[in-house]
Residue frames as a rotation matrix with the C-alpha (Angstrom) as fourth column:
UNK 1
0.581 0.814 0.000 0.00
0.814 -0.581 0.000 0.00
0.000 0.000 -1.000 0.00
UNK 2
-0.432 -0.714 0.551 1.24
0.684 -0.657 -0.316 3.56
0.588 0.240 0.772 -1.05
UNK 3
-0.958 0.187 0.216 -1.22
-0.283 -0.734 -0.618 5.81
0.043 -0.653 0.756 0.63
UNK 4
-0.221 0.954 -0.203 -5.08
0.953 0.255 0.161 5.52
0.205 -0.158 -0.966 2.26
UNK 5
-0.821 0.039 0.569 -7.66
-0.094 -0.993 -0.066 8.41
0.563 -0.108 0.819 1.84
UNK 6
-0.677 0.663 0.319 -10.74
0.045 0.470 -0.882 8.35
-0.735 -0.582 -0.348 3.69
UNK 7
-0.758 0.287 0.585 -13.82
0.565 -0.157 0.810 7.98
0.325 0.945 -0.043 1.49
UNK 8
0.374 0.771 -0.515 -15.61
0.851 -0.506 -0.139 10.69
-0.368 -0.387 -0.846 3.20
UNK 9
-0.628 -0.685 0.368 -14.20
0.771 -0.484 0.413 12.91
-0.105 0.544 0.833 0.38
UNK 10
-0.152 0.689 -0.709 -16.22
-0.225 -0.723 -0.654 16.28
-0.963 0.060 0.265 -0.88
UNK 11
0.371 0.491 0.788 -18.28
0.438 0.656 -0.615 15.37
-0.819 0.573 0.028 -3.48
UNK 12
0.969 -0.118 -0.215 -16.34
-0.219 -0.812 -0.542 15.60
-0.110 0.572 -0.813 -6.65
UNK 13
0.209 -0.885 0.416 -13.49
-0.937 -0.303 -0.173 15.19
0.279 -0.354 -0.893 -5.36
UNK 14
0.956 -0.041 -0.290 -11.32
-0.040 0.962 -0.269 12.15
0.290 0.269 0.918 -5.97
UNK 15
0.550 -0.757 0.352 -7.85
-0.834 -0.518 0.191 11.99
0.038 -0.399 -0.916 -4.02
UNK 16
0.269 -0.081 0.960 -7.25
-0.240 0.959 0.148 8.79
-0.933 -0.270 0.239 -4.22
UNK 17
0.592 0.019 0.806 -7.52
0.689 0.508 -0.518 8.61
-0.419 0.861 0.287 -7.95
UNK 18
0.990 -0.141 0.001 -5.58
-0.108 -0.764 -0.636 11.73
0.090 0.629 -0.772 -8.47
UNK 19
0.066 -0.869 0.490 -2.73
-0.789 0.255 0.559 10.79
-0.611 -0.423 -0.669 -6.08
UNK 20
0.259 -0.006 0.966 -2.88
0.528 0.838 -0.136 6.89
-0.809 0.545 0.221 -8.49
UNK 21
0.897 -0.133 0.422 -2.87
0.423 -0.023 -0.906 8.97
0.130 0.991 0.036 -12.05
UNK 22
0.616 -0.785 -0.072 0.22
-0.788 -0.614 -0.050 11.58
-0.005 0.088 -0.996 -10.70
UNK 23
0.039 -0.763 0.646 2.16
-0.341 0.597 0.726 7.79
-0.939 -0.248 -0.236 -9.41
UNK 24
0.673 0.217 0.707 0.90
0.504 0.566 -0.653 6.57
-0.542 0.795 0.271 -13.35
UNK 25
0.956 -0.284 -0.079 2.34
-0.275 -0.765 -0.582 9.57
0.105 0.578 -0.809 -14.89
UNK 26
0.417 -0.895 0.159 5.71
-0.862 -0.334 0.382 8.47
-0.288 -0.296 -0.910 -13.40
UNK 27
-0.108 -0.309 -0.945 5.42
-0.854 0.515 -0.071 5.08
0.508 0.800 -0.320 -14.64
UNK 28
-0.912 0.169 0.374 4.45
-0.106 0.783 -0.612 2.81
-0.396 -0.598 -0.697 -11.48
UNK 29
-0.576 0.724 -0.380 1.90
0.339 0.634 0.695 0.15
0.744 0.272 -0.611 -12.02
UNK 30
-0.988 0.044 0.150 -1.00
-0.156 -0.294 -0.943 1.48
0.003 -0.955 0.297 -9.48
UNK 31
-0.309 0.883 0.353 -4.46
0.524 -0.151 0.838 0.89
0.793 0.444 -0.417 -8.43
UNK 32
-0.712 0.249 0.656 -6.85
-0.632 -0.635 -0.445 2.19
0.306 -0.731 0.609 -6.49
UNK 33
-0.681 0.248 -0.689 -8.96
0.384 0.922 -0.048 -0.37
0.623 -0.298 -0.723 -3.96
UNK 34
0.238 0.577 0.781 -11.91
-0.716 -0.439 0.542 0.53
0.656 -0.689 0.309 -1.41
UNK 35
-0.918 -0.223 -0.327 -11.15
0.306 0.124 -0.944 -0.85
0.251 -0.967 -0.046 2.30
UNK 36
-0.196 0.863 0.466 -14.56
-0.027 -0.480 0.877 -1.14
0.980 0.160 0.117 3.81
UNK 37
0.393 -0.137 -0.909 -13.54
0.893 0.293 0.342 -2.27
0.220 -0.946 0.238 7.12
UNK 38
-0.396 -0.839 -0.373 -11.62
0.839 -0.496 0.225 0.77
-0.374 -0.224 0.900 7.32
UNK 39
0.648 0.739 -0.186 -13.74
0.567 -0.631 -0.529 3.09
-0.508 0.238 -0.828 4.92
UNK 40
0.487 -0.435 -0.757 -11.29
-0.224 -0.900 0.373 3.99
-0.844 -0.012 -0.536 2.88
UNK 41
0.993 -0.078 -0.084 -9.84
-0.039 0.459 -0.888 4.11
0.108 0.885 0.453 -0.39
UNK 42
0.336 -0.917 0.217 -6.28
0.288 0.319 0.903 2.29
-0.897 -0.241 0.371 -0.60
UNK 43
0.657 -0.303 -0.690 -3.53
-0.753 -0.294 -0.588 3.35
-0.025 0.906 -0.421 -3.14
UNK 44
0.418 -0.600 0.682 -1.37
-0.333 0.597 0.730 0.24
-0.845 -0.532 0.050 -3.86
UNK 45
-0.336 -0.342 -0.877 1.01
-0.941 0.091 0.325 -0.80
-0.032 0.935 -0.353 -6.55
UNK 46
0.798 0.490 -0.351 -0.16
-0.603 0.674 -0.428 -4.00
0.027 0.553 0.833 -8.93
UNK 47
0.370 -0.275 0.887 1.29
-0.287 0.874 0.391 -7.27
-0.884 -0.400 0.244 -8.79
UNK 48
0.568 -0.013 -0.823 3.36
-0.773 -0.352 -0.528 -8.26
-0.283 0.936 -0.210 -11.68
UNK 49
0.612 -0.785 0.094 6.30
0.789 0.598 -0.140 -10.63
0.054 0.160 0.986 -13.08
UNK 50
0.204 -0.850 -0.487 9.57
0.460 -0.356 0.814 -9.27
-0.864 -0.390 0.318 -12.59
UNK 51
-0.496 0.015 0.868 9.52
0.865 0.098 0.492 -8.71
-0.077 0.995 -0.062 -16.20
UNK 52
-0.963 0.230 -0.141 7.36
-0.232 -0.973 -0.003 -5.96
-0.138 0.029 0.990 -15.77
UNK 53
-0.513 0.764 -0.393 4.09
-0.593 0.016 0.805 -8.07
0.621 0.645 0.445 -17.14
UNK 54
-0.498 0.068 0.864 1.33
-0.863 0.055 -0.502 -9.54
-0.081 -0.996 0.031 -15.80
């Protein structure tokens, strides 16, 4: 996991997915997960082959 926002965002408003496209832009594999135990959306990097593929 890279970072957790809460999902009690202002409507509109996506931090989670902006913080995920700025880590895309840089080239990391990333998604973006909901945590409902926790309420919250998770940033976390994608599982891959060493290779780079999945």
């Amino acid at each position: 996991m890279l970072e957790r926002f809460p999902a009690g965002a202002p409507r509109g408003s996506w931090p989670a997915e902006e913080y995920a496209a700025a880590r895309r832009a840089k080239g990391e594999r990333v998604t973006v997960v909901m945590d409902l135990k926790s309420d919250a959306f998770l940033v976390v990097t994608e599982a891959g082959d060493e290779d780079g593929r999945c």
